[in-house]
N, C-alpha and C positions, 0 to 999 in steps of 0.2 A: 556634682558641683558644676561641670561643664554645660548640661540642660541647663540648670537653676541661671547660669549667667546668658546662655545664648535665650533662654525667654523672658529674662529684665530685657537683653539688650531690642529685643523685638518690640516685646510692649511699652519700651518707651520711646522707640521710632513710631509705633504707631499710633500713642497716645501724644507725639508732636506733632503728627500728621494731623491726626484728628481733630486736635485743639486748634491747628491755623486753620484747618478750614475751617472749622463751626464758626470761627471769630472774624474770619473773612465772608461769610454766610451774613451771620448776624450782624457786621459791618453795611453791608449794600442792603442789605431789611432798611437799616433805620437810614440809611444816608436817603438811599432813593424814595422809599414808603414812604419814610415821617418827617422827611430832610431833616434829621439831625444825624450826628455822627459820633462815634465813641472814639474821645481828644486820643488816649492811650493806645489803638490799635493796629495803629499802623505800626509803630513800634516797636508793641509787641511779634506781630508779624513777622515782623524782621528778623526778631531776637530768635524765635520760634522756629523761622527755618534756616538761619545760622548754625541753630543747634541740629537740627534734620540735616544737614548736610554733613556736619562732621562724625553723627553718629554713622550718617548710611557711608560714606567713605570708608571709615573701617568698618563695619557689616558687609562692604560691597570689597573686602580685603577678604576678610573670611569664607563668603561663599561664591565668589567666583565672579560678580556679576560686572566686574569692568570688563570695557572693551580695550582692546590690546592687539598689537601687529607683531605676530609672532613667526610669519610666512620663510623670514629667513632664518630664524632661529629654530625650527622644526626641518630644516634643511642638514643640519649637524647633526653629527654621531652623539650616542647618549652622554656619554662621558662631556663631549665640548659644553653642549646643549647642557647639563647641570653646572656647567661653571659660570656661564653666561647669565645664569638665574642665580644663582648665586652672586655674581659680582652685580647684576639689576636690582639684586634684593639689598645688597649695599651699599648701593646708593641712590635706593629709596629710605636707607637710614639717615643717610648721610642729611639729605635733603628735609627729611622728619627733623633731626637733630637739631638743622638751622632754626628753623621754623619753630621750634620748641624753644627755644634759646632765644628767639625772637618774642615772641607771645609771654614769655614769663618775666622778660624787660619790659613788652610792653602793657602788662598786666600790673607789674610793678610802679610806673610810672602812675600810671590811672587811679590806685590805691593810695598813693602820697598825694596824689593832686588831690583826692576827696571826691570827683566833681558824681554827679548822680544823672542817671537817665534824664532825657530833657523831659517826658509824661508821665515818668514812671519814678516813685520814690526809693527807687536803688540802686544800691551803686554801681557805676557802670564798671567797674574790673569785675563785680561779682555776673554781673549781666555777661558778660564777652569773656567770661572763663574755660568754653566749653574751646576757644581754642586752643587752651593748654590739656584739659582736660582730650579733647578731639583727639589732637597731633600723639597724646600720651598712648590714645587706645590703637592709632594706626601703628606707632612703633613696637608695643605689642603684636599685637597682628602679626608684623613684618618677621619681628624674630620669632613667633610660631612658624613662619613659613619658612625662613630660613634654616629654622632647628630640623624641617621635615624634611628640606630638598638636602641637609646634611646629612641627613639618616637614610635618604633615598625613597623614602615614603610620599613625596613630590617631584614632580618632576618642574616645576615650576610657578611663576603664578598660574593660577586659575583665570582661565579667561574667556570673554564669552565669544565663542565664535558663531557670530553671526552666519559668515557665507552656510556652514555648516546646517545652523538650524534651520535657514533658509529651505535649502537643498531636502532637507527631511522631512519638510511641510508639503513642499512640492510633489513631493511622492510619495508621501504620504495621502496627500490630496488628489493626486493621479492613481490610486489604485481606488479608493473611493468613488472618482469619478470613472475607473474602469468597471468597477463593480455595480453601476448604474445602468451602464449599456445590458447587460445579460438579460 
């Protein structure tokens, strides 16, 4: 069940990915080629990677791929170092919570007003839902990571350490380049 959901959740970043560009493609075809322009697409663009963004936010929860200044926190003994991930991990709920709380007022609102995309025929709470839905799937996220840095199966977020990959290209690229000399 866990494959079956992490390859929805990929194919439909990639199939949002995909769709803005092809429609930002096929936008500058007809603007600049034919000078006409499709009234709808900038809009939708928008909507498109409004949703790209809150999907890959939690995807970028899951597999590690934010960046993060962990330099003092990797200074601490194992024991501190999970409690500080732990109280980080709660209040990046805390913070989800607001914002969930916020989005489902302001989704509320937009639903009783009626009012509809300005190009597009529909409604705009249904259009800008993906921030309640977003915010829903990072909070998820968050308590999987929480539940694992409680069972000890984490040691915290996942984070992408650049100096690190840096450093390993490096030398990686210097034994390559050493291995040129011979």
């Amino acid at each position: 069940m866990n494959t079956f959901i992490n390859k929805l959740e990929e194919g439909i970043i990639s199939l949002l990915l995909a769709s803005m560009t092809l429609l930002v493609f096929v936008e500058v075809v007809f603007r600049f080629g034919f000078n006409v322009g499709i009234q709808w697409a900038q809009e939708l663009t928008l909507l498109l990677s409004g949703w790209l963004v809150m999907f890959g936010v939690s995807y970028g929860i899951k597999v590690g791929s934010h960046i993060g200044v962990d330099a003092l926190v990797k200074l601490f003994p194992d024991g501190v170092r999970r409690a500080v991930s732990i109280v980080a991990v709660l209040l990046c709920l805390v913070y989800c919570g607001l914002f969930l709380f916020g989005s489902w007022a302001y989704l509320g609102k937009l639903r009783s007003i009626g009012i509809h995309l300005e190009d597009i025929p529909v409604p705009k709470w249904m259009a800008n839902s993906i921030l309640f839905v977003g915010l829903l799937m990072m909070v998820v996220r968050l308590l999987d990571l929480l539940w694992a840095i409680v069972r000890g199966r984490a040691e915290g977020f996942k984070l992408l350490d650049e100096a690190k990959e840096s450093m390993y290209l490096v030398q990686k690229e210097g034994t390559a380049l050493d291995g040129d000399d011979e």
